[in-house]
C-alpha positions as CSV (number, residue, x, y, z in Angstrom):
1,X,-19.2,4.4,-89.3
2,X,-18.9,1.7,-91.8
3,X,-17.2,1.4,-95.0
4,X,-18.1,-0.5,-98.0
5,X,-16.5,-1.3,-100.9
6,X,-15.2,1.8,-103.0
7,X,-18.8,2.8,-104.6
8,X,-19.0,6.4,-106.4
9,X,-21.8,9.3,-106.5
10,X,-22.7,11.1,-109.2
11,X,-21.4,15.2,-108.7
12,X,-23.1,18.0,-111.2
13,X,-20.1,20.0,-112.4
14,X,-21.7,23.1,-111.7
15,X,-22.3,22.1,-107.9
16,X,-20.9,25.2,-106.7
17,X,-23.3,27.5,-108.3
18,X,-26.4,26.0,-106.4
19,X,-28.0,28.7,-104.2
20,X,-27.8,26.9,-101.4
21,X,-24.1,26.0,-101.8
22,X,-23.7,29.6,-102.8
23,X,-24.9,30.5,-99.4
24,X,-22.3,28.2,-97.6
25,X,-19.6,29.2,-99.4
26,X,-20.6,33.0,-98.5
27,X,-20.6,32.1,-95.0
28,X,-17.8,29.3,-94.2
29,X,-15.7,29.9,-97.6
30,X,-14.1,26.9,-99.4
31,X,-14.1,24.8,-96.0
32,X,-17.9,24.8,-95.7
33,X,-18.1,23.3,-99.7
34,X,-15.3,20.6,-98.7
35,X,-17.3,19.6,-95.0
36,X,-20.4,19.3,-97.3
37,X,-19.7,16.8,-99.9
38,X,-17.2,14.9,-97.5
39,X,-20.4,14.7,-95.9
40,X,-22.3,13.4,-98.9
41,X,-19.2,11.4,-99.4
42,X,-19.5,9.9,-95.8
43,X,-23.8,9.2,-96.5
44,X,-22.9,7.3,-100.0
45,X,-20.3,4.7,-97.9
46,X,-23.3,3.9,-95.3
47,X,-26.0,1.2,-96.8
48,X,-28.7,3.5,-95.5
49,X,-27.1,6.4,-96.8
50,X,-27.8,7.9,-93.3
51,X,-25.3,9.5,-90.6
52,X,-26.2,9.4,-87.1
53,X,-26.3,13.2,-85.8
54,X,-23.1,13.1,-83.7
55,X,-21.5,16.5,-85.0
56,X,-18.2,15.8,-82.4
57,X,-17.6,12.6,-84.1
58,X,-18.0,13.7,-87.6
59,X,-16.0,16.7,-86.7
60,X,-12.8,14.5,-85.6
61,X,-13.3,12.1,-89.0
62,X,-13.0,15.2,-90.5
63,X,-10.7,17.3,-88.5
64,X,-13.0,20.5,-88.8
65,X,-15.1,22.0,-85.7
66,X,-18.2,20.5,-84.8
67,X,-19.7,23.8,-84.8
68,X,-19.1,24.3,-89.1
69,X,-20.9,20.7,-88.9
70,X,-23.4,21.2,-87.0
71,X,-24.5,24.4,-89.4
72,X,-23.7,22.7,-92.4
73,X,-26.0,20.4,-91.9
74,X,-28.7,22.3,-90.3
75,X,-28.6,25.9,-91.8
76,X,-28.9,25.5,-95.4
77,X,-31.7,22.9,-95.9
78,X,-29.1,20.5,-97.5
79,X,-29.9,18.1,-95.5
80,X,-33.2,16.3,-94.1
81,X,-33.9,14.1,-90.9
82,X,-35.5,11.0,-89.9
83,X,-38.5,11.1,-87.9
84,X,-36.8,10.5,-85.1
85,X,-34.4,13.1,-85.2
86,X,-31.2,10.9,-84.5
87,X,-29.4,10.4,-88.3
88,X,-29.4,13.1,-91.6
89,X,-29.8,12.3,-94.9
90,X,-29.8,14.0,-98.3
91,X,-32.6,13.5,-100.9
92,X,-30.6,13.9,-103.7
93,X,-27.9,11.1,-102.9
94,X,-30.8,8.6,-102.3
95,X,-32.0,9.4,-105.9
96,X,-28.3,9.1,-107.6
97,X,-27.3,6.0,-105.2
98,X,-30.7,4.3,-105.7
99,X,-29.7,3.1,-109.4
100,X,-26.2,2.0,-108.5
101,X,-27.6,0.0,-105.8
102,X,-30.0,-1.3,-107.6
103,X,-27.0,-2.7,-109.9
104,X,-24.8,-3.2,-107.3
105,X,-27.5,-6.3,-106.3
106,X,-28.2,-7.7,-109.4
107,X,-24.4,-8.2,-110.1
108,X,-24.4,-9.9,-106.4
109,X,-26.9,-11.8,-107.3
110,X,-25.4,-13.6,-110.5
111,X,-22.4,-13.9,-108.6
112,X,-24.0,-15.7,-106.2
113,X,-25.9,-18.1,-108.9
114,X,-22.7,-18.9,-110.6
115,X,-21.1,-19.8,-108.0
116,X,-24.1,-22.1,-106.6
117,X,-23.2,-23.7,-109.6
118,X,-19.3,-24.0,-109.1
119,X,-19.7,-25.6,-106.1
120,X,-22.7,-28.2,-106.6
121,X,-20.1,-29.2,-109.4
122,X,-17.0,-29.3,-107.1
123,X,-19.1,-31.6,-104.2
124,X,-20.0,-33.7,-107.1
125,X,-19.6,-37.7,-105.7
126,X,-16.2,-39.8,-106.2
127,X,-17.7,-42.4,-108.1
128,X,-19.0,-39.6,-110.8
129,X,-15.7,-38.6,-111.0
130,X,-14.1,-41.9,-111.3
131,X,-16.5,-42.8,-113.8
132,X,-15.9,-39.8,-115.8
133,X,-12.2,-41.0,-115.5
134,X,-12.7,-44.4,-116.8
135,X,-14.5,-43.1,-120.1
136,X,-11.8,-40.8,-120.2
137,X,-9.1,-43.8,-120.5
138,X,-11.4,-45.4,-123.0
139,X,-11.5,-42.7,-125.1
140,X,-7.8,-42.1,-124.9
141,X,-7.2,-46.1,-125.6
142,X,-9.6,-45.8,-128.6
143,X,-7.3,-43.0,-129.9
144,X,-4.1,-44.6,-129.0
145,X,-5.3,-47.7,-131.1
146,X,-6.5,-46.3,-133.7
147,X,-3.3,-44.3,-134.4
148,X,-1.2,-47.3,-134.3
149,X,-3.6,-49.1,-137.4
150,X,-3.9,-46.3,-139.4
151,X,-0.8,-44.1,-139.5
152,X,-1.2,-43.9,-143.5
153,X,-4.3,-41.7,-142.7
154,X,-3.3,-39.7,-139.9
155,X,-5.8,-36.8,-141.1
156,X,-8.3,-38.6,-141.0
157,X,-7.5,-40.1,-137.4
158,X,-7.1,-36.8,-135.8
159,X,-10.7,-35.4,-137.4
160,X,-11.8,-38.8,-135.2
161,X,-9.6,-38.3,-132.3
162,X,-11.4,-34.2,-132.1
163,X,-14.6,-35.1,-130.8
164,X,-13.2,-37.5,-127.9
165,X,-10.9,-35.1,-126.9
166,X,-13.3,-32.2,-126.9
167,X,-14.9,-34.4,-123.6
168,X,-11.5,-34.7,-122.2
169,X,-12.7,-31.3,-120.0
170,X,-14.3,-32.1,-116.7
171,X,-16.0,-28.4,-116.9
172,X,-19.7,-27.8,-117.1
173,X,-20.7,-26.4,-120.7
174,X,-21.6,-22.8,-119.0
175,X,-18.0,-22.5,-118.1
176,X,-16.3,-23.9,-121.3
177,X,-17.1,-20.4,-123.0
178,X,-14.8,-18.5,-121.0
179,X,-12.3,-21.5,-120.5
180,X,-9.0,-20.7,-122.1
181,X,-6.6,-22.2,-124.0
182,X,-4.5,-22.4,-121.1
183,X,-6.6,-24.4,-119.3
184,X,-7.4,-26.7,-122.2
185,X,-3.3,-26.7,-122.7
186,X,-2.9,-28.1,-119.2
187,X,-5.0,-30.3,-118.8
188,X,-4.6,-32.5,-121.8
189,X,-0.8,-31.9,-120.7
190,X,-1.7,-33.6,-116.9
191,X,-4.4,-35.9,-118.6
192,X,-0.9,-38.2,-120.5
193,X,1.4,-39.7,-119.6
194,X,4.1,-37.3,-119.2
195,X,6.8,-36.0,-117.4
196,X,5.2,-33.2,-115.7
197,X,2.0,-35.7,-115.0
198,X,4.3,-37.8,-113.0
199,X,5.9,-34.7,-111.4
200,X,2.1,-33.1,-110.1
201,X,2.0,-36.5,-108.9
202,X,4.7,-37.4,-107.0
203,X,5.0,-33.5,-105.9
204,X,0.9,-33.2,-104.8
205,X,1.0,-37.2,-103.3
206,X,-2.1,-37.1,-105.7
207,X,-3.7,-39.2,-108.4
208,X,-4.3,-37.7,-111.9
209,X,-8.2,-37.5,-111.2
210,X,-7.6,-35.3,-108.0
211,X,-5.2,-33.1,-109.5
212,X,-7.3,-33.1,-112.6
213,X,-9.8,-31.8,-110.3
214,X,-7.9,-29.7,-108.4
215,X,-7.5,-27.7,-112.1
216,X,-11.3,-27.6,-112.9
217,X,-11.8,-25.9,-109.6
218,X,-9.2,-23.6,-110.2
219,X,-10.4,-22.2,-113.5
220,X,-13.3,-22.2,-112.0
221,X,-11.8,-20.1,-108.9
222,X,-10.0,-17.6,-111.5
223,X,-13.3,-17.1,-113.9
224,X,-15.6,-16.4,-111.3
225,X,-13.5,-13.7,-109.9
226,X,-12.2,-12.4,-113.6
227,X,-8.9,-12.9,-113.0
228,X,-6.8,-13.0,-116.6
229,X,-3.6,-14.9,-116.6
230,X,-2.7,-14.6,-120.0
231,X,0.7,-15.7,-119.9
232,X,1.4,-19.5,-120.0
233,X,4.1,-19.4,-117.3
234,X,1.8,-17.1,-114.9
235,X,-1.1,-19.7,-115.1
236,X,0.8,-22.7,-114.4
237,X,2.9,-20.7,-111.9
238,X,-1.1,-19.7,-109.7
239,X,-2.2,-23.0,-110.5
240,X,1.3,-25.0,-109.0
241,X,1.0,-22.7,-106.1
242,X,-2.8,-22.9,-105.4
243,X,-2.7,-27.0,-105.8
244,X,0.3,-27.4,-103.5
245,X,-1.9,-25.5,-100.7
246,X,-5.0,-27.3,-101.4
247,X,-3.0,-30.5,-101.1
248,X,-1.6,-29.8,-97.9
249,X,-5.0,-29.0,-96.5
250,X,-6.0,-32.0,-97.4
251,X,-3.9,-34.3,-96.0
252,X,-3.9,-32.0,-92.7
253,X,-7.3,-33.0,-92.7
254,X,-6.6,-36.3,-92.9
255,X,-4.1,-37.1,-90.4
256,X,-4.5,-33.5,-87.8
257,X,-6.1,-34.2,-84.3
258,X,-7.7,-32.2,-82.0
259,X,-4.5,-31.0,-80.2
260,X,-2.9,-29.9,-84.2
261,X,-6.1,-27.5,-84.9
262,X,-4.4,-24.7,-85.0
263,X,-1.2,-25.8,-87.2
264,X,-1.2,-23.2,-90.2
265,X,-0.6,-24.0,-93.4
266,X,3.0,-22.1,-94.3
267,X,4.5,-21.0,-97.7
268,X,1.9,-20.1,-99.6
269,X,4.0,-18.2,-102.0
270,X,6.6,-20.9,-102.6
271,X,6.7,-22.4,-106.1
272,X,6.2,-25.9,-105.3
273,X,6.6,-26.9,-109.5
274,X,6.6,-24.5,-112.5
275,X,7.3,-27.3,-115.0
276,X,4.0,-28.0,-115.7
């Protein structure tokens, strides 16, 4: 019997007054009500909302006998059968489950689409990226120079200085919505030349437009499945983590041979830097 993810049914509150529950209760007390909707309960876990008619086996999942299954399911008309007599079914889950699976798939269907999108933006080419790079260092020269003509009019720098720094994120527009300051935070933070820059670096044995990378696909990672790290120590802490595995993995897959396939990549949970 398999299990999905946790779904839910909808259950009338007055379910015990239903003639026909009315009737099992009459006959098998309390026990006959619980065997029925952990039957109903059992239906709403299969995708075809179907149990095979195997009374024995239901009977040990739900440590009753198999002969209060068998007439559960057979002496009430609570239940129905396919045409070929091997699985039971109830009407009325198909009915309730019908709309939540309805938007069970359209939610795994955006999921999907967004992250189509994710990744034909993570496999874009390494020339793109060092090309995004280089007009990143141009715009950060511009600023640089123009800050050290103009310090008298520093206001008026930084309204010039927004707008370059506003391209400064290597994310697609549909994902700068939900981006968060965090994010933003870092990565102008790894994008200088700082202290904790030259720490990712020498820490990762990665250039800035890797690591830079490495933090795109990581917000990216977190957004699509809604995870909120709203603390600034907690994101950097995920992110220092998460790089320092994707790191290793790539240089295993740089220098591994055929014999070191099955070398696994240890200490996931070690903070390799929290300092930036």
């Amino acid at each position: 019997m398999s299990k999905n993810k946790t779904t839910y049914f909808s259950h009338d509150c007055n379910a015990r007054s239903d003639e026909k529950l009315l009737a099992v209760r009459m006959r098998h007390k309390a026990e006959g009500y619980g065997v029925f909707f952990m039957l109903v309960e059992m239906m709403a876990e299969e995708p075809s909302h179907t149990l095979l008619k195997d009374y024995n086996l239901i009977a040990f999942e739900l440590r009753v006998g198999s002969d209060i299954v068998r007439s559960i399911v057979e002496d009430f008309g609570l239940f129905q059968f396919t045409e070929d007599g091997e699985r039971f079914y109830s009407e009325s889950l198909i009915e309730r489950m019908a709309g939540i699976d309805d938007l069970r798939q359209k939610r795994s269907d955006a999921a999907k689409k967004r992250w189509s999108k994710m990744q034909n933006y993570a496999n874009a080419s390494e020339s793109e990226c060092k090309t995004m790079q280089m007009h990143q260092e141009i715009d950060a020269n511009k600023i640089k120079g123009n800050k050290n003509k103009n310090k008298k009019n520093s206001k008026e720098q930084k309204k010039e200085s927004e707008p370059m720094q506003e391209q400064e994120s290597a994310l697609p527009d549909y994902m700068l919505v939900e981006t968060p300051k965090l994010y933003e935070e870092l990565r102008a933070e790894l994008s200088a030349e700082t202290q904790n820059a030259a720490n990712a670096m020498r820490l990762l044995k990665l250039p800035r437009e890797q690591i830079l990378s490495l933090l795109d696909d990581f917000q990216a990672k977190i957004a699509l499945e809604g995870q909120m790290l709203e603390k600034r120590s907690d994101y950097r802490r995920h992110f220092s983590n998460w790089a320092a595995i994707q790191a290793q993995k790539m240089q295993t897959k740089k220098t591994q041979t055929q014999s070191q396939s099955q070398i696994h990549v240890s200490n996931t949970n070690t903070d390799y830097y929290t300092d930036f």
